[in-house]
C-alpha positions in Angstrom: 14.4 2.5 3.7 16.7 6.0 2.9 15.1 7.9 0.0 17.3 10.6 -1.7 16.5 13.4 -4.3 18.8 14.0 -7.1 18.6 16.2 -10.2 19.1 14.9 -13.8 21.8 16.1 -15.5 20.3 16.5 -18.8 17.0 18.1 -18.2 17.6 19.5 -14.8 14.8 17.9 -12.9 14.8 16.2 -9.6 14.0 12.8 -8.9 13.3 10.6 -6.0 14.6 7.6 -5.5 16.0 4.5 -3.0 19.5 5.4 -1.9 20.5 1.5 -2.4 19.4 1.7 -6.0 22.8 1.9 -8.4 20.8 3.6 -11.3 17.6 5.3 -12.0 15.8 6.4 -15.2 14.8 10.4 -15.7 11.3 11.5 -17.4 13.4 12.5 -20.3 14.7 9.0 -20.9 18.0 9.1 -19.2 20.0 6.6 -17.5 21.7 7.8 -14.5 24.0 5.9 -12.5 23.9 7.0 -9.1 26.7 7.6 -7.2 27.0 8.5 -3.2 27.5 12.0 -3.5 24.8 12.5 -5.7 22.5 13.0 -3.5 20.5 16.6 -3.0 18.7 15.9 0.1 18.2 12.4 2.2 14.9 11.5 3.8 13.5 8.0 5.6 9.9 9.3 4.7 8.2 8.6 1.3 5.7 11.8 1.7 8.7 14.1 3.0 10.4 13.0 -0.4 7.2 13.7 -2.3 6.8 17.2 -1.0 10.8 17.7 -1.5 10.9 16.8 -4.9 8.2 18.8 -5.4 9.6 22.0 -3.9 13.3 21.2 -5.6 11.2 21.0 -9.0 9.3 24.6 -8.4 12.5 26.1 -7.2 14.4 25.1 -10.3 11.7 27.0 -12.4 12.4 29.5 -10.3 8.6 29.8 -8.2 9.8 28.9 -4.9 13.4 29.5 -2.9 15.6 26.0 -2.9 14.8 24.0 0.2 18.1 23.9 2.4 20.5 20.5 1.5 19.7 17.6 4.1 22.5 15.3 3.9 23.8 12.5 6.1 26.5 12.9 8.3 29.2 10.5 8.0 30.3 9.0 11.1 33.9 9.4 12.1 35.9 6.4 12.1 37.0 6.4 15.5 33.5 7.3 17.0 32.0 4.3 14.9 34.8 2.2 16.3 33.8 3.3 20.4 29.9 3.2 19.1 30.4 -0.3 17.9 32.1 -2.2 21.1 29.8 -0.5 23.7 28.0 -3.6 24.3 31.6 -5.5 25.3 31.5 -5.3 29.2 35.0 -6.4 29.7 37.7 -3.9 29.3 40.3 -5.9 28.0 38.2 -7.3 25.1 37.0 -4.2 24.1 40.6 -2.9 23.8 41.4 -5.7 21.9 38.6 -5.0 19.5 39.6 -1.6 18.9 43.1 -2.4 18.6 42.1 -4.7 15.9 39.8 -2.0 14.2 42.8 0.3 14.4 45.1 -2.1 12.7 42.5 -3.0 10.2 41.9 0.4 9.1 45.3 1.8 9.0 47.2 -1.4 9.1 49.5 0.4 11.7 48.2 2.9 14.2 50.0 5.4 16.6 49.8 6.3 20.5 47.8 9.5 19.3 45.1 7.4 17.3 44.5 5.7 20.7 44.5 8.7 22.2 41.4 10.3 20.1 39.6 6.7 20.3 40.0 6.6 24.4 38.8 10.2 24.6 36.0 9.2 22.7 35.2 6.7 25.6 35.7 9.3 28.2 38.7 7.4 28.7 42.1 9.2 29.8 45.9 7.9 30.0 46.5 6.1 26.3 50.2 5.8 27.3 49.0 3.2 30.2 46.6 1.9 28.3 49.1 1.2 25.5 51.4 -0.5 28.0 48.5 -2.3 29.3 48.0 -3.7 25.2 51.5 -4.8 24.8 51.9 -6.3 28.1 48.9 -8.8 27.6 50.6 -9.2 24.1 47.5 -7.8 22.6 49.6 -5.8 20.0 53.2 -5.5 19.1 55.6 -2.8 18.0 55.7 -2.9 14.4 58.1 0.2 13.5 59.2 2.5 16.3 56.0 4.3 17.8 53.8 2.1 15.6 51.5 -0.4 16.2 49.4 -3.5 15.3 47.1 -6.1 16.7 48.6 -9.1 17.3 
């Protein structure tokens, strides 16, 4: 479970709560809806967000320095795309995964989006690999120098 501290916006004091939670109530009565963003600092540990609510509180009164911000990285796209087909052993499948991917994320995709995804999978060439896609009809030209799984 992803635990988050957030501060209230009408008394100024932080909370700890479940990330997958849409609101929360504050000490001081307030309903907050919580939005991704919103979140100060991201933990997995209950006793972690304890002792970081905690030190966010004491720094707010001004007795302790602010802890420094851990947020979550978000994953890039195209490295989420290579992460996810990693288990697919043949080569041909997993292009045609990703080509489908592509299309479904930007309806239409271009040789330099395959280009970032293959050198993401230490992967060289896109133009080959591009005629490699449309010759096993994999995905068509849509508009000059764009693309889309078929």
């Amino acid at each position: 479970m992803k635990y988050g501290v957030i501060i209230c916006p009408k008394c100024g004091r932080a909370r700890g709560i479940e990330t997958r939670k849409k609101t929360t109530t504050c000490q001081c009565g307030r309903e907050i809806r919580l939005k991704r963003g919103m979140f100060r600092f991201m933990t997995d540990s209950p006793s972690e967000l304890a002792d970081t609510v905690a030190r966010v509180n004491a720094a707010l009164h001004g007795v302790e320095t602010m802890p420094k911000e851990k947020r979550r990285k978000r994953k890039d796209s195209y490295a989420a795309m290579v992460e996810g087909t990693a288990a697919i052993k043949d080569p041909l499948e997993r292009l045609h995964v990703i080509a489908s991917e592509l299309t479904k994320s930007k309806s239409q995709f271009e040789l330099d989006d395959l280009k970032r995804v293959l050198s993401l999978m230490g992967r060289d060439d896109p133009e080959r690999m591009l005629a490699r896609l449309l010759e096993n009809g994999i995905i068509f030209e849509a508009a000059p120098g764009r693309y889309k799984a078929a």
